[in-house]
N, C-alpha and C positions, 0 to 999 in steps of 0.2 A: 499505407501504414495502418497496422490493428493492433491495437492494443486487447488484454480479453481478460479478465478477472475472472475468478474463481474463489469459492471458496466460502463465502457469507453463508451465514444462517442463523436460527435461533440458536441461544447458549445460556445457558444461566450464569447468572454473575459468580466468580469465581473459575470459569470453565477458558476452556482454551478455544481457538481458531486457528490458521493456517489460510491467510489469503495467496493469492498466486495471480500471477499477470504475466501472460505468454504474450510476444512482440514478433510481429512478422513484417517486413517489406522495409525493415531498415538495418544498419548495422548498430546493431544493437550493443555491441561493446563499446564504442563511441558516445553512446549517451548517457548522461548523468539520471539518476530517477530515482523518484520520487512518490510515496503514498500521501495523498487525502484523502479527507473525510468531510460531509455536510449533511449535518440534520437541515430539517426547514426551517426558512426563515432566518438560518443564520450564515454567513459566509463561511466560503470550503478552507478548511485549515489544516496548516502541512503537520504531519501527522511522522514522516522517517524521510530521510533523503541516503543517498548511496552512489558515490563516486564509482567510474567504468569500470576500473576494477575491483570494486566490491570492500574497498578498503575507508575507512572512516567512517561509516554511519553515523548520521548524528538522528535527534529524538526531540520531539515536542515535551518539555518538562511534563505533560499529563501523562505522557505512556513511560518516561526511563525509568529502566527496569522491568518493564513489563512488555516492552514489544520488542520484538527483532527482528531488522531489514536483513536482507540477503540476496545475491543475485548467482545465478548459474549461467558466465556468457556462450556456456557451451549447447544452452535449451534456448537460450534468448530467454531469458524468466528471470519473474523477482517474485523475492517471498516476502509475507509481512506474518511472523507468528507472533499472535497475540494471548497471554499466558494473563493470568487472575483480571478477566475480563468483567468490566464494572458496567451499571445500568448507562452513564453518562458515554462510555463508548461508543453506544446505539447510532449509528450513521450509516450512509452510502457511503462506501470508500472506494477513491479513484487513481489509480497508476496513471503516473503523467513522466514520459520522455521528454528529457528535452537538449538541444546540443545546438548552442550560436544561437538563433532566432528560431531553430524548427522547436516545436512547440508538438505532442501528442498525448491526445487524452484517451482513456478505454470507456468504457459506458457506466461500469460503478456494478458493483456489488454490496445487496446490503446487510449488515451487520446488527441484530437485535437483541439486547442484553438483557434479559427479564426472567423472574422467577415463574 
C-alpha cells in the first residue's frame, strides 16, 4: 500500500493550497480517510476526515470554513483545499487510510505559511 501526497509549499498567509494524496495497492473506496498535520514537538492532529463515499466531511474547529476534504474513488485520491491559509497552519501534513485495524500512512508534505 502507498499512500503519496502532493501539493505543499510555501504560501503567504491569506493564499490558498490544494493538497492531494494518491492510494495505490488497496481498495480505496472501502477506506475511511483522513488528513493530519504536525509541527515539531507537538502531536499530529486530525486536521478533515471523509467517509468512502465522500459524503460527511467533518473539520478540526481551527480550519471550518476554511478547508475542504474531498475524495475522487474513481483516481483513488483525496483532496484537502486550503483557502485563507494562516502562519499557525505551517505543518507536515499526512493522509492516513484506514478500514477495521488496517491503518496507512503517506510520508507527509509540507505546508509553510509566512510572509
Amino acid at each position: 500500500v502507498h499512500l503519496v501526497e502532493s501539493g505543499g509549499g510555501l504560501v503567504q498567509p491569506g493564499g490558498s493550497l490544494r493538497l492531494s494524496c494518491a492510494a495505490s495497492g488497496l481498495t480505496f473506496s472501502g477506506y475511511f480517510m483522513r488528513w493530519y498535520r504536525q509541527t515539531p514537538g507537538k502531536e499530529r492532529e486530525l486536521v478533515a476526515s471523509i467517509d468512502s463515499d465522500g459524503t460527511s466531511p467533518n473539520y478540526a474547529d481551527s480550519v471550518k470554513g476554511r478547508f475542504t476534504m474531498s475524495r475522487d474513488n474513481t483516481k483513488n485520491t483525496v483532496y484537502l483545499q486550503m483557502n485563507s491559509l494562516k502562519p499557525e497552519d505551517t505543518a507536515v501534513y499526512y493522509c492516513n487510510a484506514n478500514r477495521l485495524w488496517y491503518s496507512y500512512w503517506g510520508q507527509g508534505t509540507q505546508v509553510t505559511v509566512s510572509a
